[in-house]
C-alpha positions as CSV (number, residue, x, y, z in Angstrom):
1,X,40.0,-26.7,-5.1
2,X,38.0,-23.5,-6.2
3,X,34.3,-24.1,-5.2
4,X,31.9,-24.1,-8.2
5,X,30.3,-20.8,-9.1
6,X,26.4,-22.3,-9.8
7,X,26.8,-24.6,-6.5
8,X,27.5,-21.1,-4.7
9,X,24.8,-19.9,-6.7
10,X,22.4,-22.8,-5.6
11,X,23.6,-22.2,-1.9
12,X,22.6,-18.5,-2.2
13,X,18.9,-19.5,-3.0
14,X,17.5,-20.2,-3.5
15,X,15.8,-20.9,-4.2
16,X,13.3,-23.0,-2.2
17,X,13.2,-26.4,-2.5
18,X,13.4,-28.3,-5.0
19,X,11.3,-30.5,-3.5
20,X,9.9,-32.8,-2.1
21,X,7.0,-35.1,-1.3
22,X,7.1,-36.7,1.7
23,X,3.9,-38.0,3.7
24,X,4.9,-37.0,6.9
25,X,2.8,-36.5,9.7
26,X,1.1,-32.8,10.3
27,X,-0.7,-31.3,12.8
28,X,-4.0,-32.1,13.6
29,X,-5.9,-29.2,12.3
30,X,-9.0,-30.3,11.0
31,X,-11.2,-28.8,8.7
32,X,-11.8,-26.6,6.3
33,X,-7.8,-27.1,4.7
34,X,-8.1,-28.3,1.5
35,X,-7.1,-32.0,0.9
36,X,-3.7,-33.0,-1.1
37,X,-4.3,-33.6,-4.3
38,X,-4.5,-37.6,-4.8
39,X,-2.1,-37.0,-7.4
40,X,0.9,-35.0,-5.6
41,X,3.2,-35.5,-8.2
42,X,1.4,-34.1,-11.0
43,X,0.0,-31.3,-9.1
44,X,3.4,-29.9,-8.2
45,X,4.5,-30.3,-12.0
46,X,1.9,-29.0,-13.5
47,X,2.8,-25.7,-11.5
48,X,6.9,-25.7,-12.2
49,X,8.0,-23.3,-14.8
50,X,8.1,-25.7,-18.5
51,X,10.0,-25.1,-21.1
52,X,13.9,-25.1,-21.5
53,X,14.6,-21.8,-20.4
54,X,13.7,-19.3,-18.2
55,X,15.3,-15.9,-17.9
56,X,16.9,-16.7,-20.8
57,X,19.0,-19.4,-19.1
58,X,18.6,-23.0,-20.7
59,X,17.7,-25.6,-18.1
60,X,20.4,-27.3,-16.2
61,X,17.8,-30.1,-14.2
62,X,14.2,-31.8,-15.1
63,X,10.9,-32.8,-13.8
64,X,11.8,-35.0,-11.3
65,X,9.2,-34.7,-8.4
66,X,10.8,-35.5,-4.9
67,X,8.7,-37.5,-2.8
68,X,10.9,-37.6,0.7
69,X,12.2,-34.1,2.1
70,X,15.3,-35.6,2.6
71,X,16.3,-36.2,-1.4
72,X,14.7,-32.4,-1.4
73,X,17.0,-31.5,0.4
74,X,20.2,-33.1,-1.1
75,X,18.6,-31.7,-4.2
76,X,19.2,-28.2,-2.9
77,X,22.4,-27.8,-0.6
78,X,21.7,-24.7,1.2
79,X,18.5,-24.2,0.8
80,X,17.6,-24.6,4.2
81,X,19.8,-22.8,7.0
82,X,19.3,-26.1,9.0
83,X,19.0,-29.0,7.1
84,X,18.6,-31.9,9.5
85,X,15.9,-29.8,11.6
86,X,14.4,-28.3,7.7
87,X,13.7,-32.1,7.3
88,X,12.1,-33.0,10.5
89,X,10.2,-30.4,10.1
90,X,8.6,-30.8,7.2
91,X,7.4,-34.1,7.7
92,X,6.1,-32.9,11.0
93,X,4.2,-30.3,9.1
94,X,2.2,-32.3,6.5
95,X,5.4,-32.8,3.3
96,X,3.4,-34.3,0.3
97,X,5.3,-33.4,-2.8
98,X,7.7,-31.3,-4.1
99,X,9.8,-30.3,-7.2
100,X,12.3,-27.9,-8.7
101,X,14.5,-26.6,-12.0
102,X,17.5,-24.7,-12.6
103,X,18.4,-23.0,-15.2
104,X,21.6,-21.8,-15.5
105,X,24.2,-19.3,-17.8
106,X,25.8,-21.0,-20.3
107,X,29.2,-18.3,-19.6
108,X,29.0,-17.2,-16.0
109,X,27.8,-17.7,-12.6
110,X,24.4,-16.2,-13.1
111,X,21.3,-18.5,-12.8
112,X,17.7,-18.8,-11.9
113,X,15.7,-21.0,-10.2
114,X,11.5,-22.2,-9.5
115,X,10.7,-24.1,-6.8
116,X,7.1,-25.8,-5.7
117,X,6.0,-27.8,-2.3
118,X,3.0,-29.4,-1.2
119,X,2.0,-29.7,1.9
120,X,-0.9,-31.2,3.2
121,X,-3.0,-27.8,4.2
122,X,-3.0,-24.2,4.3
123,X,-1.2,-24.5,7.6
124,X,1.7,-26.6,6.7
125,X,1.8,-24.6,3.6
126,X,2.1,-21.4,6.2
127,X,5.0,-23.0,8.1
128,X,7.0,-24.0,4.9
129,X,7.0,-20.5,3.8
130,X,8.0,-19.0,7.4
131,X,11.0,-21.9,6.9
132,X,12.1,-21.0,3.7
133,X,11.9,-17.5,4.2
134,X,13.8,-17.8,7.4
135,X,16.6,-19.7,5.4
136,X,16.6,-17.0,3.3
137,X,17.3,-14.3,5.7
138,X,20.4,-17.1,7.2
139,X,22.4,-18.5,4.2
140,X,25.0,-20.3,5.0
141,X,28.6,-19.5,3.4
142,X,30.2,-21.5,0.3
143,X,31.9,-24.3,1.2
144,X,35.2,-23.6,2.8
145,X,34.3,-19.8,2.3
146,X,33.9,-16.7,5.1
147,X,31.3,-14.5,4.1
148,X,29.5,-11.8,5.0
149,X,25.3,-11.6,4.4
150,X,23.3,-8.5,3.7
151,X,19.5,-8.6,2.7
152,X,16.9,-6.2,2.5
153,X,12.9,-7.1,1.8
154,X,10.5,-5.6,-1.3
155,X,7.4,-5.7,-2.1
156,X,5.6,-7.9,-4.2
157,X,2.6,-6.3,-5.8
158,X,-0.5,-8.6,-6.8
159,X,0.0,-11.5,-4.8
160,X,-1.3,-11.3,-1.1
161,X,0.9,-12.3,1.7
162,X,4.7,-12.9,-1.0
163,X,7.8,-12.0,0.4
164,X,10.7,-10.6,-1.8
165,X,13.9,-10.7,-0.6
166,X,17.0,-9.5,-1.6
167,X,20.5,-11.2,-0.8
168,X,23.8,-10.2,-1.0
169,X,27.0,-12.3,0.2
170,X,30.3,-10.6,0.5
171,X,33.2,-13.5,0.1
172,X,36.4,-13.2,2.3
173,X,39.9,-13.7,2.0
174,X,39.6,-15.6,-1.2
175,X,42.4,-13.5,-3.3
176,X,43.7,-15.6,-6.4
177,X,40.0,-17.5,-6.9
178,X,38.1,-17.3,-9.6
179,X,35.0,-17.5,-7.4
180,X,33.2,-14.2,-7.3
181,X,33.3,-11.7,-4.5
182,X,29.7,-11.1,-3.9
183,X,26.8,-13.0,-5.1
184,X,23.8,-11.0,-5.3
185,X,20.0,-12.5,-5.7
186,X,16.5,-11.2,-5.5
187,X,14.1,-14.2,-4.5
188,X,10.3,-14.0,-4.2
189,X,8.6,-17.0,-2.2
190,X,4.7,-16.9,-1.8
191,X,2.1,-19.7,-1.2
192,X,-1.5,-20.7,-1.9
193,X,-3.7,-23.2,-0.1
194,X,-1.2,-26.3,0.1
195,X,1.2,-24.9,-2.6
196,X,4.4,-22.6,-1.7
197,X,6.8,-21.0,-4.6
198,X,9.7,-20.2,-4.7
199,X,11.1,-17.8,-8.0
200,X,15.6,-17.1,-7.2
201,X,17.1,-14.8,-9.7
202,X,21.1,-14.4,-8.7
203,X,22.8,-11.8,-11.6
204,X,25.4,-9.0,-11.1
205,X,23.0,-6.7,-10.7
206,X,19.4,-8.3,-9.5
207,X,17.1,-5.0,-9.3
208,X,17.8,-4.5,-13.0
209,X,16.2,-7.1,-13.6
210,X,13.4,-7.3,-10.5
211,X,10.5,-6.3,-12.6
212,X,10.6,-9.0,-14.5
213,X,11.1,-11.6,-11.8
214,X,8.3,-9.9,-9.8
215,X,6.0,-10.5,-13.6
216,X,7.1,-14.4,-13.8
217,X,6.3,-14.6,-10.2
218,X,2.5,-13.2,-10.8
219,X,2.5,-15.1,-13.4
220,X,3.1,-18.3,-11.4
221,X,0.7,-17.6,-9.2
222,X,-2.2,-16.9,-11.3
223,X,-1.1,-20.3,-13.1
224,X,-2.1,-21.8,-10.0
225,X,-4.9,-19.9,-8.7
């Protein structure tokens, strides 16, 4: 069976979690960390990306906040390098909500992706973005594929502390597919108090169109600043 081009796609990312909104245990910091808002599920909605398209690709998935890590998680094969242990660990580090939306070509492979999680503080808000940009920089292969990973960092001008990344996964020994051969993405992930964000954009050619993802990103940000 030829593995399905947007699930690759959703493997590559991106694209952060989808997410979820667990109340797990965190650490014991006290403090000055902002509280969760007592409304999770609207706060992380209210910052998705609305509308039914986004890079010009209509929307293939909702609204639906996630309220355990694990349905996160199913949400969003590959998302996390490590699954089981992504899991754990966010309920460990303070999971309140999360959500995500896809958005998708209509002809081709090519799709984009925005991705918000709650934690309970700054802190576990800290750790979720080390996790996902760790996941990032370890993608795991298609299914029943060999592949090869390169990626390479960017900056991200305007919002203090994002990560770009750039991906690129080189497909083996897969002659007579109709899968492609590389899949290429540029994915920005930053956070802010509680909140972390993900933005994926996987094309042909991602830097063509990296100004524009880096503009929704600060966008997104200010929304929720």
């Amino acid at each position: 069976m030829r593995p399905d081009p947007h699930r690759a796609f959703v493997l590559l990312v991106a694209s952060a979690c989808m997410l979820i909104a667990a109340t797990g245990c965190g650490s014991d910091s006290e403090s000055d960390a902002p509280e969760a808002n007592p409304n999770p599920r609207s706060a992380v909605a209210a910052r998705v990306v609305h509308g039914d398209r986004f890079f010009g690709f209509p929307a293939i998935s909702g609204l639906a906040v996630r309220t355990d890590p694990g349905e996160l998680s199913a949400d969003l094969p590959g998302f996390y390098a490590d699954p089981e242990k992504a899991v754990a660990d966010l309920r460990r580090d303070g999971f309140v909500a999360g959500v995500g939306r896809t958005f998708k070509s209509e002809d081709g492979p090519d799709a984009a992706s925005h991705v918000v999680v709650q934690m309970r503080d700054a802190q576990g808000a800290t750790a979720e973005f080390e996790r996902q940009i760790d996941s990032l920089l370890h993608l795991p292969c298609p299914p029943g594929l060999e592949c090869e990973q390169e990626t390479e960092r960017f900056d991200i001008p305007g919002i203090p502390g994002a990560a770009g990344v750039n991906t690129k996964q080189t497909i083996k020994n897969q002659s007579g597919s109709l899968h492609p051969d590389v899949l290429r993405a540029d994915v920005i992930v930053f956070f802010h108090d509680a909140f972390v964000e993900q933005v994926f954009l996987g094309t042909e050619r991602p830097n063509k169109h990296r100004a524009a993802l880096i503009r929704a990103a600060q966008e997104l940000y200010q929304q929720g600043t």
